[in-house]
C-alpha positions as CSV (number, residue, x, y, z in Angstrom):
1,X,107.2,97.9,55.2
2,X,103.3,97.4,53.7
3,X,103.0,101.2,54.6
4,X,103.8,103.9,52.2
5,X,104.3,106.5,54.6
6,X,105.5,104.5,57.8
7,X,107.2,106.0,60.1
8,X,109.5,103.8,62.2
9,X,109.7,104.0,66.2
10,X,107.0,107.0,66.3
11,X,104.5,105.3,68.8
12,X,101.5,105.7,66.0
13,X,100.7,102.4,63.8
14,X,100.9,103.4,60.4
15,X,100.9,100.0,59.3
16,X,97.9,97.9,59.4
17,X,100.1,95.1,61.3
18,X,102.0,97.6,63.2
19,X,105.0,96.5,61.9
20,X,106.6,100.2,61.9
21,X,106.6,100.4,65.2
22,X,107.9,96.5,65.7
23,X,111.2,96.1,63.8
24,X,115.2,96.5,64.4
25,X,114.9,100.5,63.7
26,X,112.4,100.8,66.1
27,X,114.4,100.3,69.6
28,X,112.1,102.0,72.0
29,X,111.4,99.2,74.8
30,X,108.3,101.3,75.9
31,X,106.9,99.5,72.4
32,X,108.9,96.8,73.0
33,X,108.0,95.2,76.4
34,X,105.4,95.9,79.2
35,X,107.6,96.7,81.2
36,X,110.9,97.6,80.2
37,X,114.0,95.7,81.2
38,X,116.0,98.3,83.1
39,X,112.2,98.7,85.2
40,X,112.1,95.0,85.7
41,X,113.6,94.1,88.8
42,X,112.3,97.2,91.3
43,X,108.9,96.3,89.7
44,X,109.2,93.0,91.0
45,X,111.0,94.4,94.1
46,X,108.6,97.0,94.8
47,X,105.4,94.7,94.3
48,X,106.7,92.2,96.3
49,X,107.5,94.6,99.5
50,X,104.2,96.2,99.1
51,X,102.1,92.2,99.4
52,X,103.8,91.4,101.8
53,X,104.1,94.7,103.8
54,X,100.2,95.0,103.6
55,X,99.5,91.0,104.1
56,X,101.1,91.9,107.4
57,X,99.3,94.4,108.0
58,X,96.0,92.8,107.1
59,X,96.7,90.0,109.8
60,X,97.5,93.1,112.4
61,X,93.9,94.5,111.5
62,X,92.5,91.1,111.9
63,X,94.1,90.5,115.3
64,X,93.5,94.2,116.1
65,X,89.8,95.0,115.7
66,X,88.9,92.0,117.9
67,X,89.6,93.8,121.1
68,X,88.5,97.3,119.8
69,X,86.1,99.1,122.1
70,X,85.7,102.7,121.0
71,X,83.9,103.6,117.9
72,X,86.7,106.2,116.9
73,X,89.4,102.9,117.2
74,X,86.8,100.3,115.0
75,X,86.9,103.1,112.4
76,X,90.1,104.2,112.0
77,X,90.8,99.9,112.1
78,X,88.3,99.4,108.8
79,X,89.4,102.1,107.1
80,X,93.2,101.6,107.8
81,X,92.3,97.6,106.6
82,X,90.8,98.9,103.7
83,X,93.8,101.0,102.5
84,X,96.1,98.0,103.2
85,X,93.6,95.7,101.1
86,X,93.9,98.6,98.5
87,X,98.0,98.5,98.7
88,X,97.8,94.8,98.4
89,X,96.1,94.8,95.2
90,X,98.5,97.3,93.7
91,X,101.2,95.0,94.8
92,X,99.9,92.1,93.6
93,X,98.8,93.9,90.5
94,X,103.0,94.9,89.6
95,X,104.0,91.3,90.2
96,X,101.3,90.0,87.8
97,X,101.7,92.8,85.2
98,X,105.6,92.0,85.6
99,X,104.8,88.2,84.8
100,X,102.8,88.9,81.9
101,X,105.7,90.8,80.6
102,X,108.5,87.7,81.2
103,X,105.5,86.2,79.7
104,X,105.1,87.7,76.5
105,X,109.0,88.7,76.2
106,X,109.7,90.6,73.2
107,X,106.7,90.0,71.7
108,X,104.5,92.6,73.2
109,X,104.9,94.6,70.4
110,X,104.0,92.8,67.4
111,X,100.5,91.5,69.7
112,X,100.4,94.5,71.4
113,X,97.0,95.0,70.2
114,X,95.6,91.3,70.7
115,X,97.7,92.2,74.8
116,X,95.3,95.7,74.9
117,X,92.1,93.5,73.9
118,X,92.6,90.3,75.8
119,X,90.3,89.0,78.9
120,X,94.1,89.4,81.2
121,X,94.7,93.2,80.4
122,X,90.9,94.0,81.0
123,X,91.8,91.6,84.4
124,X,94.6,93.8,85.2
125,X,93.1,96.9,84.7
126,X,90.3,96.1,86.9
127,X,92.3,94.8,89.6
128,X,94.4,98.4,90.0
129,X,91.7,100.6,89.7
130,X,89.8,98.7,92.5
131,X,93.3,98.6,94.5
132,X,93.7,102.2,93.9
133,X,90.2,103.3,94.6
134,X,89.7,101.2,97.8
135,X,92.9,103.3,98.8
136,X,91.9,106.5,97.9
137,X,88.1,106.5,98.8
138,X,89.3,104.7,102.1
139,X,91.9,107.2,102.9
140,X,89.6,110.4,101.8
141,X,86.5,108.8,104.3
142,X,89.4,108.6,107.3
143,X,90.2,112.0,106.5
144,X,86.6,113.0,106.7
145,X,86.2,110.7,109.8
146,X,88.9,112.0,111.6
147,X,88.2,115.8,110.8
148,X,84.7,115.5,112.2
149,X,85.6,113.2,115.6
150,X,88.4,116.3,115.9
151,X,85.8,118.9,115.8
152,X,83.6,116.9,118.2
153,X,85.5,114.7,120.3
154,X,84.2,111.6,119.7
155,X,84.5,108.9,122.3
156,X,82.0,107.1,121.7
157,X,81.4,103.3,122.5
158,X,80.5,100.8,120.1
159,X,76.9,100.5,119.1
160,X,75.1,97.9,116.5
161,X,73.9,101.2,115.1
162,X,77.6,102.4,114.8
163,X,78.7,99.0,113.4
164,X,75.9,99.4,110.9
165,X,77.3,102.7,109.5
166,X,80.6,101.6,109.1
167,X,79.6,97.8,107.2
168,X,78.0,100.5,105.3
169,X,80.5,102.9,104.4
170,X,83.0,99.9,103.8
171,X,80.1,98.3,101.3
172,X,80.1,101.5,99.4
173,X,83.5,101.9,99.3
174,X,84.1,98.7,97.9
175,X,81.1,98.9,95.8
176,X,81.8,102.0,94.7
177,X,85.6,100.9,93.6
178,X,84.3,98.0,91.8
179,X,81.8,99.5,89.9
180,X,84.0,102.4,88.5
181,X,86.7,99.7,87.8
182,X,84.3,97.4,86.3
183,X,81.6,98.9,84.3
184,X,84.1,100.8,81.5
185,X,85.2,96.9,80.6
186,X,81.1,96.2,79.9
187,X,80.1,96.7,76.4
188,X,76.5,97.5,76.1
């Protein structure tokens, strides 16, 4: 080892190369692999279900808000679409972080830190937090959405005015999910 005080397998580079965390005594596959073997398959499994579960479910909305007629039906439609475009990107997101490990194989760890630094890890990591945050900012305005048309009974028929509200709220939703995902990746 080229470090005096390595220690082996601790999850801290101690050597320059971080060859104390990358040899045979080290045989933690958390520093080994991006994903680990044993999580390999339901990672794959799971991302898969979820695309296509929420593809589906995109072409429902699609087919769906087309005949809406009540402004309570077009909102819970766009919002319900947004979490399933969310859901998508998170599958999507397991099946490419799953090829990137069958990509790299076991050498992650010795280039974990030119992995961490490259243009496809800053991809990656853009691509969940969007999914995630379309999801969550989606499901927390459908919450609010549904809470108020409780308390007032909404039944309201659609209006351009309506419409207008909503593109908006989607716009900033998406906006809003891109922008936090986005602007920790720029370097000023």
């Amino acid at each position: 080892s080229s470090g005096i005080n390595a220690e082996y397998g601790d999850g801290e580079l101690n050597c320059l190369n971080g060859e104390d965390e990358c040899n045979s005594e080290c045989q933690q596959d958390a520093s080994r692999n991006i994903i680990t073997p044993n999580f390999r398959a339901p990672a794959g499994i799971i991302g898969l279900t979820a695309s296509l579960i929420n593809i589906f479910s995109l072409f429902q909305f699609v087919r769906k808000i087309k005949a809406t007629k009540l402004l309570n039906s077009l909102v819970n439609q766009a919002l319900v679409g947004l979490i399933s475009l969310g859901d998508l990107m998170i599958g999507v997101y397991m099946i490419l972080v799953l090829v990137a490990t069958l990509w790299r194989g076991d050498s992650y760890c010795s280039n974990r830190l030119s992995w961490l630094s490259s243009r496809q890890c800053s991809f990656l990591g853009i691509f969940s937090t969007t999914g995630t945050l379309l999801s969550m900012l989606s499901m927390t305005a459908l919450s609010l959405f549904r809470m108020v048309s409780l308390k007032s009974m909404l039944k309201m028929e659609i209006s351009s005015k309506n419409v207008s509200y909503l593109i908006l709220t989607v716009v900033s939703i998406i906006t809003i999910s891109l922008l936090v995902a986005i602007v920790p990746e720029v370097h000023f």
